[in-house]
C-alpha positions as CSV (number, residue, x, y, z in Angstrom):
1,X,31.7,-3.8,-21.4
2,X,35.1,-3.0,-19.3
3,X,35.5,-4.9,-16.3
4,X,38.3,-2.8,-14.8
5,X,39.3,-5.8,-11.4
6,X,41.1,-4.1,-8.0
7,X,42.1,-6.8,-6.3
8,X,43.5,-4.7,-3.7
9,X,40.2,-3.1,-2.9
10,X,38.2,-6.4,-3.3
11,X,36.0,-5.0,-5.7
12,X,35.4,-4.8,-9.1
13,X,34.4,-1.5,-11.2
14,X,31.6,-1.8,-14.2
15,X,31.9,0.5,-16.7
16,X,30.2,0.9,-19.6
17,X,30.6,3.5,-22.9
18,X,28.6,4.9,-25.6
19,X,25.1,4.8,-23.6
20,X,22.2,5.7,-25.1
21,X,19.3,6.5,-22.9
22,X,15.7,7.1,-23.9
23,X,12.5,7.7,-21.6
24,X,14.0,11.3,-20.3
25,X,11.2,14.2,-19.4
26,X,13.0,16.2,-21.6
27,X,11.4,13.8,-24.5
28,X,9.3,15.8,-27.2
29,X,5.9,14.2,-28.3
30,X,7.6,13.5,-31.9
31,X,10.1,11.6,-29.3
32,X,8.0,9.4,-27.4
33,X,6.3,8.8,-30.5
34,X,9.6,7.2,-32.2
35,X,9.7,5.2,-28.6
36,X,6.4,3.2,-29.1
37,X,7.0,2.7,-32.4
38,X,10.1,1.3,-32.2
39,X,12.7,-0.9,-30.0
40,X,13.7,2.3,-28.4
41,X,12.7,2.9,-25.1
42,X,14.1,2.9,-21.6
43,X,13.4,-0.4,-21.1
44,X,15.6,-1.5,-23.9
45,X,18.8,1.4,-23.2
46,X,22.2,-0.2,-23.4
47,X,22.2,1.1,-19.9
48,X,20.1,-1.2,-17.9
49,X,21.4,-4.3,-19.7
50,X,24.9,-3.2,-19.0
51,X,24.7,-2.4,-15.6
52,X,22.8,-6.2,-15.4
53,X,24.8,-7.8,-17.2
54,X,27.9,-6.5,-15.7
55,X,26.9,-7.0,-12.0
56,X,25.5,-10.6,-12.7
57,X,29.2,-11.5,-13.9
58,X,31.1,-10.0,-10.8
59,X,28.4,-12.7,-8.9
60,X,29.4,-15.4,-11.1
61,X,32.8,-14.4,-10.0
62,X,31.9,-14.7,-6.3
63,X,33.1,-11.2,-5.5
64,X,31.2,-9.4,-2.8
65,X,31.1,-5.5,-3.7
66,X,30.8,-4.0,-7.0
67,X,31.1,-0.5,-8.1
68,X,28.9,0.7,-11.1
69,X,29.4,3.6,-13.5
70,X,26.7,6.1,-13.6
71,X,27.1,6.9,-17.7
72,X,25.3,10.3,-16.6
73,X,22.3,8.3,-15.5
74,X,22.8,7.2,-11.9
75,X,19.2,6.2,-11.6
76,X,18.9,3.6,-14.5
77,X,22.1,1.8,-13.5
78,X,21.1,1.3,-9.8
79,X,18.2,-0.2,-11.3
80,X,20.1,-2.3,-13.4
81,X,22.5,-3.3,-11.3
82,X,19.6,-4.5,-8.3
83,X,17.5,-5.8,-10.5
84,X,20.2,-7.8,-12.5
85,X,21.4,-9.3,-9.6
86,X,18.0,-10.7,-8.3
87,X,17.2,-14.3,-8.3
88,X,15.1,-16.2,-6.0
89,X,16.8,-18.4,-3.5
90,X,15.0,-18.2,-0.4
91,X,14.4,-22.1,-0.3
92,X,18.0,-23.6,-1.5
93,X,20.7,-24.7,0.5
94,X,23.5,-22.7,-2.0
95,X,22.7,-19.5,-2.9
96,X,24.0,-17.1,-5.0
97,X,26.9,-14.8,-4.2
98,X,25.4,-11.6,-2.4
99,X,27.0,-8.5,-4.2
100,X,26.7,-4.9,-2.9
101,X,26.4,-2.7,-5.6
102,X,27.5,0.9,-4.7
103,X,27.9,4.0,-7.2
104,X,31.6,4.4,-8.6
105,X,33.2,7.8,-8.3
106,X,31.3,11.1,-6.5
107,X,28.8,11.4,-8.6
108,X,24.5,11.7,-8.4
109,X,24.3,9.9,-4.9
110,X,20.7,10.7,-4.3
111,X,19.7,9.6,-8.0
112,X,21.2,6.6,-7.4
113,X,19.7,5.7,-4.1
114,X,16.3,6.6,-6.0
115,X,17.2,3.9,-8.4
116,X,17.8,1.4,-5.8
117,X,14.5,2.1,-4.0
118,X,12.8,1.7,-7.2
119,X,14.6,-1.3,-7.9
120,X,14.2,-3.1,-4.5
121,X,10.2,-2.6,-4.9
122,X,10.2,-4.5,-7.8
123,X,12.4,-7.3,-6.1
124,X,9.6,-7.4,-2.9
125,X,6.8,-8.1,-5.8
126,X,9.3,-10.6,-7.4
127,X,10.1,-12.0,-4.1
128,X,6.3,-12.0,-3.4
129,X,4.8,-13.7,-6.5
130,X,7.9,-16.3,-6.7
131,X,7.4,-17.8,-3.7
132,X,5.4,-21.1,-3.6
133,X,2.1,-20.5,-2.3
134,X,2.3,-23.8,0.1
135,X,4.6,-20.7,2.0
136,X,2.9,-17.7,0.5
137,X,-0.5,-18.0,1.7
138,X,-3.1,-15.3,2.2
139,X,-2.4,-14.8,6.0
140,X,1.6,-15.2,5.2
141,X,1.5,-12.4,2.5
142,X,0.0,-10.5,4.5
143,X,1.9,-10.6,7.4
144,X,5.0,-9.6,4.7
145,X,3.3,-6.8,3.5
146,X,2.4,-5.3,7.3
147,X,6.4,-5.5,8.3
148,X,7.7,-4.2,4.7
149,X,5.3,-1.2,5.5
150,X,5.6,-0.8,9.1
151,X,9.9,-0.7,8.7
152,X,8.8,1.8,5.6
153,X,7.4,4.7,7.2
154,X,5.3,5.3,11.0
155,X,2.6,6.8,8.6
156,X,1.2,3.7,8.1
157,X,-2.1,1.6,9.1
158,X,-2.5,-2.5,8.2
159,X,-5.6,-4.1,8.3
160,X,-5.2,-8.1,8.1
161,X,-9.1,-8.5,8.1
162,X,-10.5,-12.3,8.7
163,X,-13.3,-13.8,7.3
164,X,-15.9,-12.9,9.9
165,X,-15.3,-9.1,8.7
166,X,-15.6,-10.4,5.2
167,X,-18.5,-11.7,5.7
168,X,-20.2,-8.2,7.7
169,X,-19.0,-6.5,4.4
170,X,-21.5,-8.3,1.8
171,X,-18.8,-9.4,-0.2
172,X,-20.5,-12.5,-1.2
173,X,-18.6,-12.1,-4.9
174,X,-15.0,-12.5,-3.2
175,X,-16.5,-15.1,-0.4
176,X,-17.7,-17.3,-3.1
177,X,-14.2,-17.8,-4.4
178,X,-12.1,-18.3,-1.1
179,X,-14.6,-21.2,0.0
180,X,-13.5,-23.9,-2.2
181,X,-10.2,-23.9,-0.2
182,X,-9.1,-24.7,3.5
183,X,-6.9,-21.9,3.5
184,X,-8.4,-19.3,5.3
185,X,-9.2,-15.6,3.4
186,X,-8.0,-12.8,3.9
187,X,-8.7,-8.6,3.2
188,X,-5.8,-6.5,3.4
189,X,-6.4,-2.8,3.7
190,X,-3.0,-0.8,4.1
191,X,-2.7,2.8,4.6
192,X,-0.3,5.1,4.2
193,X,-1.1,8.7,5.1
194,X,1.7,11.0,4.2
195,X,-0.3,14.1,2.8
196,X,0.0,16.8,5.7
197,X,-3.9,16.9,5.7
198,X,-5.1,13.7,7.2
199,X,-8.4,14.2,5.8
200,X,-7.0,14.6,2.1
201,X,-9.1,11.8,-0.2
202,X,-6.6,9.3,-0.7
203,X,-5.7,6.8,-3.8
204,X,-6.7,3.4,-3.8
205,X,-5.1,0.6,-5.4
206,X,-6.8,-2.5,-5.6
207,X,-4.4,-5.7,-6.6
208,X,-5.8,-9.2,-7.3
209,X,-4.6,-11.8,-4.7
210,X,-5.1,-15.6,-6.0
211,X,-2.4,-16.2,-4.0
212,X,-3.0,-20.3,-6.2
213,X,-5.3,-20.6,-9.5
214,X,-6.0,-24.1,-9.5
215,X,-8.9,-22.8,-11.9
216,X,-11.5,-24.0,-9.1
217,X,-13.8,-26.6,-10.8
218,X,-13.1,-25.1,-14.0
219,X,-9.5,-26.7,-13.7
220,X,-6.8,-25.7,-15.8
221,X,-4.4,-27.7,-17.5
222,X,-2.1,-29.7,-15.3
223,X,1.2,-27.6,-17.7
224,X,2.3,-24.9,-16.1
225,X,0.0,-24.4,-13.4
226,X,2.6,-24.1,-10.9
227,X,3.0,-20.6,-12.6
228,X,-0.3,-20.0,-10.8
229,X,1.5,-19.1,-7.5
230,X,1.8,-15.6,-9.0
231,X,-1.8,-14.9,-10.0
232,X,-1.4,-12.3,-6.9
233,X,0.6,-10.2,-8.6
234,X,-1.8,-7.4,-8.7
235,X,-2.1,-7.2,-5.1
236,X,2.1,-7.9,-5.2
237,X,3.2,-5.4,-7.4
238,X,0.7,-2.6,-5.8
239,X,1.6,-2.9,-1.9
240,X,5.1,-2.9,-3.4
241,X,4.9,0.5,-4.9
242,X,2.7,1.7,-1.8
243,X,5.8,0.5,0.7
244,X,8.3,2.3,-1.9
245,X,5.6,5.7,-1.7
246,X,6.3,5.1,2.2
247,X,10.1,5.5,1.9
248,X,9.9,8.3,-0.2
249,X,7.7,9.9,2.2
250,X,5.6,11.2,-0.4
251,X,3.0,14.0,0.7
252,X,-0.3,11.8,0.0
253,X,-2.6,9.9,1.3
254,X,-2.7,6.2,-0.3
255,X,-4.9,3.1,0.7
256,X,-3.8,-0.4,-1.0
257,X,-6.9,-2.8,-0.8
258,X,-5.7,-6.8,-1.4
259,X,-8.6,-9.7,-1.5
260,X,-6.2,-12.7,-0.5
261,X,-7.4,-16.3,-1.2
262,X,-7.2,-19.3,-3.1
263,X,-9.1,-20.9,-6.0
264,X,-9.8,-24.3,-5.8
265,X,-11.9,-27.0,-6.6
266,X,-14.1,-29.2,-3.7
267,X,-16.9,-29.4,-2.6
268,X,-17.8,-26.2,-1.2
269,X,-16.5,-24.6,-4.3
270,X,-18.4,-22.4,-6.7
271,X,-19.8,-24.6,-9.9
272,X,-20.7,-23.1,-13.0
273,X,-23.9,-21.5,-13.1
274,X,-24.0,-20.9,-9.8
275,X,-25.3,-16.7,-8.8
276,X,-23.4,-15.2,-6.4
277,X,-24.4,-11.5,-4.9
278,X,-21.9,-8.8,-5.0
279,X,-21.2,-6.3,-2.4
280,X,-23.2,-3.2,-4.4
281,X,-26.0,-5.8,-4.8
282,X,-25.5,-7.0,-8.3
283,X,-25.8,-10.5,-9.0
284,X,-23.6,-12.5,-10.8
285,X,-23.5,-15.6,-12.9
286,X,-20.8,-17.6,-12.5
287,X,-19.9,-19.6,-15.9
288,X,-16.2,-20.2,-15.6
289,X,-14.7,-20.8,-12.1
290,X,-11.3,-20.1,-13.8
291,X,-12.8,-16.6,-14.5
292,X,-12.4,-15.7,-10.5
293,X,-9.8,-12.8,-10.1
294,X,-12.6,-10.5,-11.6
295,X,-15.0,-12.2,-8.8
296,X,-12.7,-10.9,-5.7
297,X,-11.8,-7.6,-7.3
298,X,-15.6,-6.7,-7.7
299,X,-16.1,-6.7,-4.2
300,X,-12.9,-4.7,-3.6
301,X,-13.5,-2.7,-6.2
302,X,-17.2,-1.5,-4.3
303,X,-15.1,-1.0,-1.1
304,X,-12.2,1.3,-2.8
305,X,-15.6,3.8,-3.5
306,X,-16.2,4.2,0.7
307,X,-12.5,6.0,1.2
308,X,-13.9,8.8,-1.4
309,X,-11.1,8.4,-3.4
310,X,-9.2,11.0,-5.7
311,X,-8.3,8.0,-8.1
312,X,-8.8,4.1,-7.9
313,X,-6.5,1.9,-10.1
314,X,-6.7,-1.8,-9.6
315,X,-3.9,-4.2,-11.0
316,X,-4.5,-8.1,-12.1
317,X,-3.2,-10.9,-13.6
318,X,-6.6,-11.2,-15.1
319,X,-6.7,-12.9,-18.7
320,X,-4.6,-15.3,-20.7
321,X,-6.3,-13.0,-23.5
322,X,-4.1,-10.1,-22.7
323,X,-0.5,-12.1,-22.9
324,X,-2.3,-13.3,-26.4
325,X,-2.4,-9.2,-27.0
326,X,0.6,-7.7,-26.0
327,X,2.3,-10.2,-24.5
328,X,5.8,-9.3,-22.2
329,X,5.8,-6.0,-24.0
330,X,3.2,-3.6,-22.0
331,X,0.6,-4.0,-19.5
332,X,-2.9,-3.1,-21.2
333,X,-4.7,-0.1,-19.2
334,X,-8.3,0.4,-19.6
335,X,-9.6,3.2,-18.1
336,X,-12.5,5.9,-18.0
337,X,-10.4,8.5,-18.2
338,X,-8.1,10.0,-20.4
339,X,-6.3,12.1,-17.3
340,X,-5.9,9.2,-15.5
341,X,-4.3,7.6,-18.7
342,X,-1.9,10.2,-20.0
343,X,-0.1,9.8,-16.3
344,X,0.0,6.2,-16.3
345,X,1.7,6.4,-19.8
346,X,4.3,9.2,-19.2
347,X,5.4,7.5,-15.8
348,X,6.0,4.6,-18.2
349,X,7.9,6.1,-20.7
350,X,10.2,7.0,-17.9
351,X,10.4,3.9,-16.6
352,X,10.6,1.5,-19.5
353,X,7.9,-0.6,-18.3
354,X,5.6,0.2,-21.2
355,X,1.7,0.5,-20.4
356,X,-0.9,0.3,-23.9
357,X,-4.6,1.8,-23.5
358,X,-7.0,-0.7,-24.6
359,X,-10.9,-0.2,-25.1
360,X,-13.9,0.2,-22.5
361,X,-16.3,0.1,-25.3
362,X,-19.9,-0.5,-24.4
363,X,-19.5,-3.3,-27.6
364,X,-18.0,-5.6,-24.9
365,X,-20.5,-4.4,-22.1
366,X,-22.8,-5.8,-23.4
367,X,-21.2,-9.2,-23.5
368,X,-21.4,-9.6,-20.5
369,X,-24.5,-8.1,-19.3
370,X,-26.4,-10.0,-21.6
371,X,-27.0,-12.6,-18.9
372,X,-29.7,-15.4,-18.4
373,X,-29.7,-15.8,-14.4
374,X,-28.3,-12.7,-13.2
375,X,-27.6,-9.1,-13.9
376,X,-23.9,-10.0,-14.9
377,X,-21.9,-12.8,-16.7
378,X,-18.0,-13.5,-15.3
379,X,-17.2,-14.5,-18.7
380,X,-18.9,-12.7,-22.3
381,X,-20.9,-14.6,-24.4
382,X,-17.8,-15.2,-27.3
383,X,-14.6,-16.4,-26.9
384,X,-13.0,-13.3,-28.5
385,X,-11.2,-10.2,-26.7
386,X,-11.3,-11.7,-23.2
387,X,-9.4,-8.9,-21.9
388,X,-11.8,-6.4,-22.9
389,X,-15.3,-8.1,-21.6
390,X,-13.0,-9.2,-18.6
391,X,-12.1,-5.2,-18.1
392,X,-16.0,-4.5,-18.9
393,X,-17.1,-6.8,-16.5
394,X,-14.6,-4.8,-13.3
395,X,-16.6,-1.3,-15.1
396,X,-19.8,-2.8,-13.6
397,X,-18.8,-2.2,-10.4
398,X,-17.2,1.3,-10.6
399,X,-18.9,4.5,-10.8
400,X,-15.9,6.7,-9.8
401,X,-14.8,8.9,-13.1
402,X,-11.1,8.2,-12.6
403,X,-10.3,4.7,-12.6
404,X,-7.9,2.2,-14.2
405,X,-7.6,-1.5,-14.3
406,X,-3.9,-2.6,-15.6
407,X,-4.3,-6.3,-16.8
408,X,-0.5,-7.3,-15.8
409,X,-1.1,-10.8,-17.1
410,X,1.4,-10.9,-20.2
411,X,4.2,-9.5,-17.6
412,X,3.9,-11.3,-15.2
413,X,7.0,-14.0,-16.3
414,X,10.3,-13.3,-18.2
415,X,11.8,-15.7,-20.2
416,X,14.6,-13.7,-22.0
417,X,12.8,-10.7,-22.9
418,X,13.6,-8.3,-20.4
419,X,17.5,-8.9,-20.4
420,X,18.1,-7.2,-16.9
421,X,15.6,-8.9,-15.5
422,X,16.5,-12.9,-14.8
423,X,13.9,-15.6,-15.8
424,X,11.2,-15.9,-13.6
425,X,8.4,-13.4,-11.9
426,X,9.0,-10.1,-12.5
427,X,7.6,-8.1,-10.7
428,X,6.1,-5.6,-13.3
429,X,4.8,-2.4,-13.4
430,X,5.8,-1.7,-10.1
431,X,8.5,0.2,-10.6
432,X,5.7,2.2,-13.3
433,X,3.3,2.4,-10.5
434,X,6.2,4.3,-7.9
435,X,6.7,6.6,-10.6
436,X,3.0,7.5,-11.0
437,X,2.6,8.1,-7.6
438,X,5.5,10.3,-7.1
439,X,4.7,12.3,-10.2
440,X,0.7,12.8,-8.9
441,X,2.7,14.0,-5.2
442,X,4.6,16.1,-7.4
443,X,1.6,18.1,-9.2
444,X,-0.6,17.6,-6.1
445,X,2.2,20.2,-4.3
């Protein structure tokens, strides 16, 4: 690493040498191949890390403005650079050092702003699942998400709807979660509608909004529950990538559908055994209170079918069984469909944020449908492969053939895995989930 000071200027110039970069479209299959079966990947190029690294120590350094070397990828080192310098401080009285990072010499300016709009996405779902959820409430994130998108693009809709609407919908599943608390629920439905034929069938993502897992009645372990401000991630990381769509301008149409509430335990909360009744009518059999992301998502999951949708993809921080998997490495994908997969996995190879296909077999549905009170079970009847009777329970209320449900659970924290990323929420796969959409804008043209 050269750190090459102008005094003069103010500024400081990062440069790095000798970068490798994997996670190109020029990749062969043989390639990608040597990617997931090794380190290599983009996620761990000397790029990123440098760029991080680099711009973290011109903060420590309390300079203001630092220019970055492209090393013929001005993408990847914006990226590094914004998200290397991210940390949350909203709520202390010294913060860190804010550093402009700008591009050093005349070189890919538009690749590099591209890098720094993928870059700040990821920091709004970081911001977003960071934030303690006495200030990030359903109503407050919300409210975040409706400026970030309305500041984003005028070809936008938000829809902050109370519970009364709830309520008109059926969604008893999503209703019988958000009781146990005071805090007031909330179903955001955001469009963006950027396909020059308004009556295009959108996407729709559907993200998980615990905006607190106490556990509900089936508390969790006092350790580490303060982690549980995050369990919206899913509904964090994919309004993120639907405000980053907005600033590209892509030409589609894209709803984002978030259930917000809290889980917790009173006396107006769910018990185990209760039977709650979904929106598409199906009953369910509530074992494990703690098992309530998959409650709300059902629900949403129903709705995402009335928008006649060209894809639904929902995202979650759904299973402690899924970090046990794969833990910071990938976020596990299940899906119906093998179209829907292949994009998902080569907007991750360019990204670095790795995605890994897990099954949908009908081994696990029947886990879970093998129920004594009701037609469905919110936990299977063993204790192994969580994640996949988790992901078979969400299949029970799709019928659309293109659909995905990313379990972001194992990504949701960085401890010193991801070097340019600091410790904390991170924010993952949004920057994955921009990519996806601007490559389906690209083949939809």
């Amino acid at each position: 690493m050269f750190l090459l000071p102008l005094p003069a200027a103010g500024r400081v110039v990062v440069r790095r040498l000798a970068v490798r970069r994997f996670g190109s479209r020029s990749l062969s299959t043989a390639d990608m191949t040597k990617i997931w079966t090794t380190s290599e990947g983009r996620e761990d190029s000397n790029l990123l890390w440098s760029a991080s690294a680099g711009c973290r120590q011109i903060q420590d350094l309390e300079l203001s403005s630092v220019e970055v070397d492209p090393c013929g990828d001005a993408q990847a080192a914006a990226e590094g650079a914004v998200l290397g310098l991210y940390e949350y401080d909203d709520l202390k009285q010294k913060k860190k050092m804010a550093v402009s990072a700008k591009l050093y010499g005349s070189g890919d300016q538009e690749a590099w702003q591209k890098g720094v709009l993928f870059a700040s996405g990821q920091n709004l779902a970081r911001q977003l699942m960071e934030t303690p959820a006495n200030e990030m409430t359903p109503t407050r994130f919300a409210e975040i998400i409706e400026k970030n998108l309305k500041s984003a693009s005028s070809k936008t809709e938000v829809h902050i709807r109370p519970k009364s609407w709830i309520e008109e919908q059926a969604m008893g599943s999503f209703l019988s979660v958000a009781k146990g608390s005071d805090e007031p629920p909330v179903f955001l439905e955001i469009h963006y509608k950027g396909s020059p034929n308004a009556n295009e069938p959108p996407l729709v993502f559907v993200g998980k909004g615990i905006t607190f897992d106490s556990g509900g009645i089936s508390i969790k372990a006092s350790a580490n529950m303060d982690l549980m401000r995050a369990d919206m991630g899913g509904a964090a990381t994919i309004c993120s990538a639907i405000v980053s769509a907005a600033k590209l301008n892509l030409p589609i149409n894209i709803i984002g559908l978030a259930p917000l509430c809290e889980n917790m335990p009173s006396g107006k909360a769910n018990k185990p055994g209760d039977v709650v009744r979904a929106k598409n009518g199906k009953t369910i059999q509530v074992d494990n209170t703690d098992a309530e992301g998959r409650l709300i998502l059902a629900d949403a999951l129903c709705y995402a079918h009335t928008f006649n949708p060209k894809v639904i993809l929902n995202a979650a921080t759904l299973t402690g069984a899924m970090d046990v998997a794969l833990g910071s490495g990938a976020t596990g994908v299940f899906t119906n469909s093998s179209w829907l997969w292949n994009k998902l996995f080569e907007a991750s190879i360019e990204t670095g944020d790795r995605v890994w296909r897990m099954p949908l077999f009908e081994h696990y549905t029947r886990q879970v449908v093998d129920c004594q009170l009701a037609d469905v079970n919110n936990i299977g009847k063993y204790r192994s492969a969580g994640a996949c009777t988790a992901a078979a329970f969400l299949k029970e209320f799709v019928t659309h053939p293109k659909w995905a449900h990313l379990d972001i659970a194992g990504v949701m924290t960085n401890k010193d895995e991801v070097p340019y990323l600091r410790k904390g929420m991170t924010g993952r796969p949004t920057r994955t989930l921009i990519e996806f959409l601007l490559r389906f804008s690209q083949d939809n043209a």
